[in-house]
N, C-alpha and C positions, 0 to 999 in steps of 0.2 A: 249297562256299561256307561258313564259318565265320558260326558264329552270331554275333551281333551283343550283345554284354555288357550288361548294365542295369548303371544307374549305379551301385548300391550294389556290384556284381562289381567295378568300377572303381574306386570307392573303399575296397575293403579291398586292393585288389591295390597301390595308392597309398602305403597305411598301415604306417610301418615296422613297426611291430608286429604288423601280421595274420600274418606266417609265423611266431609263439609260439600264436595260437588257429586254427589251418586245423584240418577237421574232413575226417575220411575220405571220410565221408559225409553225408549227409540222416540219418541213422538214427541214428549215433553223437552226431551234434548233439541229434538229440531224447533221445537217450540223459542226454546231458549234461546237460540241460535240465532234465530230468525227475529227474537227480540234484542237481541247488541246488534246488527248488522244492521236494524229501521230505525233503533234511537240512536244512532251516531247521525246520521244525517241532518234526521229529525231537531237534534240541538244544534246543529248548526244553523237549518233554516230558522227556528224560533229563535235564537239568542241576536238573531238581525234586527227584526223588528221590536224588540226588548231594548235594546242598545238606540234606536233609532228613537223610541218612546221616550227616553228619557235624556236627548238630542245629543248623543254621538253619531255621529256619521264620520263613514269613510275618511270624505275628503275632507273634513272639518277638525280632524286631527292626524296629527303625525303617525306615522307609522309604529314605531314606538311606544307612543300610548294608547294608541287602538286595537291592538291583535291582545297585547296584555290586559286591556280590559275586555275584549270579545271574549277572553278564555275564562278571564274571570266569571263573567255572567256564565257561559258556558257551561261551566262546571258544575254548579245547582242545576239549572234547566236540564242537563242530563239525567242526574238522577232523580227527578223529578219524574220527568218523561221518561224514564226505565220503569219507575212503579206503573206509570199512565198506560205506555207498553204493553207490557208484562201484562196488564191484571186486562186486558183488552184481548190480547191472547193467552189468557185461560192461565199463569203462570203466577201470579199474586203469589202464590204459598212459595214460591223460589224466591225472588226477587223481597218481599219485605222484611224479610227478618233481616236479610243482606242493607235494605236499606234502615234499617233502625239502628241495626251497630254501625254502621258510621255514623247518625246522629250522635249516637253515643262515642266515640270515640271524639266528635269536634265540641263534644259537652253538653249535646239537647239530649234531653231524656235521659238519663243516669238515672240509675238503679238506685232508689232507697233502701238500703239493705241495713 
């Protein structure tokens, strides 16, 4: 006799999209999990001393032009550090194909087709 699905099983299987996020397993899911919740911080600690290297500081700029350029560096150091992550806890095959299409979507790496 087949088990009987809970709704939320029913509504990803619903969801055109769920077959780009299916997870192997329970483990790999928390794998994943466990890799967006350590690289968020993680870009924030390194995007300090990245900013500081190439002498923005804090107090040596306005508010205004400091948080907009924190988020800018920010923003690569993340996914950067999502592959670094990721392939650290066992998840590489998740996370780089994810990080190639956006390459390709901001124009590195296109397809010769």
């Amino acid at each position: 006799m087949p088990k009987k699905k809970n709704e939320a099983q029913g509504m990803m299987e619903k969801h055109p999209k769920s077959s780009k996020r299916r997870f192997e397993s329970k483990f790999q899911f928390l794998m994943v999990m466990l890799t967006f919740s350590l690289n968020g911080p993680l870009a924030l600690w390194v995007s300090e001393p990245v900013l500081e290297a190439v002498g923005i500081q804090r107090d040596s700029f306005s508010p205004w032009v400091f948080w907009p350029l924190r988020i800018f560096v920010m923003t690569p150091t993340y996914q950067l550090l999502l592959i670094v992550t990721g392939t650290i806890l066992g998840q590489r095959q998740y996370f780089w194909p994810r990080f190639m299409k956006r390459l390709r979507w901001i124009g590195l790496f296109r397809r010769f087709e």
